[in-house]
C-alpha positions, -999 to +999 in steps of 0.1 A: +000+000+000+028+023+010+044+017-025+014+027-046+013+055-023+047+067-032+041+061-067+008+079-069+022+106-055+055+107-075+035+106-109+017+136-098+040+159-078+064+153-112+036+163-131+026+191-117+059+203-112+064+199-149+035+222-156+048+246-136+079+250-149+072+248-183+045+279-178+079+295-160+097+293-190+121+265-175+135+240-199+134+205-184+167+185-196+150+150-185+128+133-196+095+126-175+105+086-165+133+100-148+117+128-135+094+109-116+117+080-100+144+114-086+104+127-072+096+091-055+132+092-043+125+125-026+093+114-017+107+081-001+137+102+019+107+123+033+089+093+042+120+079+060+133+113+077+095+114+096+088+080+103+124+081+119+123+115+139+089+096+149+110+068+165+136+092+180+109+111+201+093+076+213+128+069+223+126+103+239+100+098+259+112+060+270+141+076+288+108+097+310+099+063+318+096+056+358+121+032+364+119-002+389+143-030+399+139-065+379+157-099+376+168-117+344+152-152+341+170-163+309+200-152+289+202-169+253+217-166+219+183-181+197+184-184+161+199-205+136+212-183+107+198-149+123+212-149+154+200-127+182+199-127+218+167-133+240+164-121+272+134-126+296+132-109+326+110-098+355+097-068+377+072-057+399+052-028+399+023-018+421+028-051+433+020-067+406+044-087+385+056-085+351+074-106+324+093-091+294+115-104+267+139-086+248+164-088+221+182-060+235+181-037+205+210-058+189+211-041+151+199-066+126+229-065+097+258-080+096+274-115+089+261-148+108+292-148+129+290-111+138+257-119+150+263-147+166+293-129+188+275-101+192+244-121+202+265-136+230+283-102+243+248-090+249+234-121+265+271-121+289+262-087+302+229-100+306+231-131+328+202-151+345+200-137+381+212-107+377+194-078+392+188-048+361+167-015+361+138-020+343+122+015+324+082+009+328+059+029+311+039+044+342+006+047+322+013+011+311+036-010+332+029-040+310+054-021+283+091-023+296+126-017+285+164-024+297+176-003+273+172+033+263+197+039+238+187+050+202+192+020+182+218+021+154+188+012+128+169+044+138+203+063+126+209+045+098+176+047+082+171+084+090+204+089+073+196+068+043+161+089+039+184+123+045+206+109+016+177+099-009+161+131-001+194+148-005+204+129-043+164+137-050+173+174-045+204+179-062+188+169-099+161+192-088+181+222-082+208+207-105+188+200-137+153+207-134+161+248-134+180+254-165+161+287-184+162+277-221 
């Protein structure tokens, strides 16, 4: 849906940025396929920059979270060609007990033996029994985190949609406006 989306939108921002320019007077260099994949590229890089800054301010407000003492029930490396740690643990808030499991916002790239090591040098800082701050949202103490951190996937996708948005603008500026 989100594809259609983008190219809906690219075949008519392009075409009515063509109309514009051509009633400026602007001589357009490329041709209208091209035109409109550079416009869904810009389109897409927009797309990615907001979801993103989206993520970053719920990361934001994690860190406001109330915070609570828990226990780590299991510490594993799971997975057989995508490995990724899985920790379990528990906390109590209110009283009331809860259980969370977490793969510790390990970045999803990299080789199967990168994963695998990294898997378990997150899982050995992890260890079953060991006593961890839990961040509980107070609205909802059913959601939980250990870690706050900004994953690495937030930053690279937000600079991947910079970038697309970025090579999106330089034909703009770079081709589109050349006065015949």
């Amino acid at each position: 849906m989100l594809a259609l989306i983008i190219i809906m939108s690219s075949i008519i921002v392009t075409f009515v940025l063509k109309t514009i320019l051509a009633r400026l007077g602007v001589s357009i260099k490329i041709k209208f396929p091209v035109l409109m994949v550079v416009t869904a590229l810009s389109i897409i890089g927009v797309i990615l920059i907001f979801l993103q800054t989206n993520q970053l301010n719920e990361v934001a407000e994690i860190k406001k979270w109330s915070t609570t003492q828990g226990t780590i029930i299991s510490s594993e490396v799971v997975g057989n060609r995508a490995y990724r740690p899985d920790v379990v643990y528990e906390y109590t808030v209110n009283g009331r007990m809860y259980s969370e499991s977490t793969d510790l916002q390990m970045p999803a790239f990299g080789g199967r033996r990168t994963k695998y090591d990294a898997a378990t040098k997150l899982t050995g800082m992890y260890p079953a029994g060991q006593t961890v701050s839990v961040y509980y949202n107070p609205e909802n103490p059913s959601l939980s985190k250990l870690k706050t951190g900004v994953p690495v996937e937030i930053y690279l996708r937000l600079s991947f949609g910079v970038s697309l948005l970025c090579i999106g603008l330089f034909f703009i500026f770079n081709y589109f406006f050349q006065r015949t």
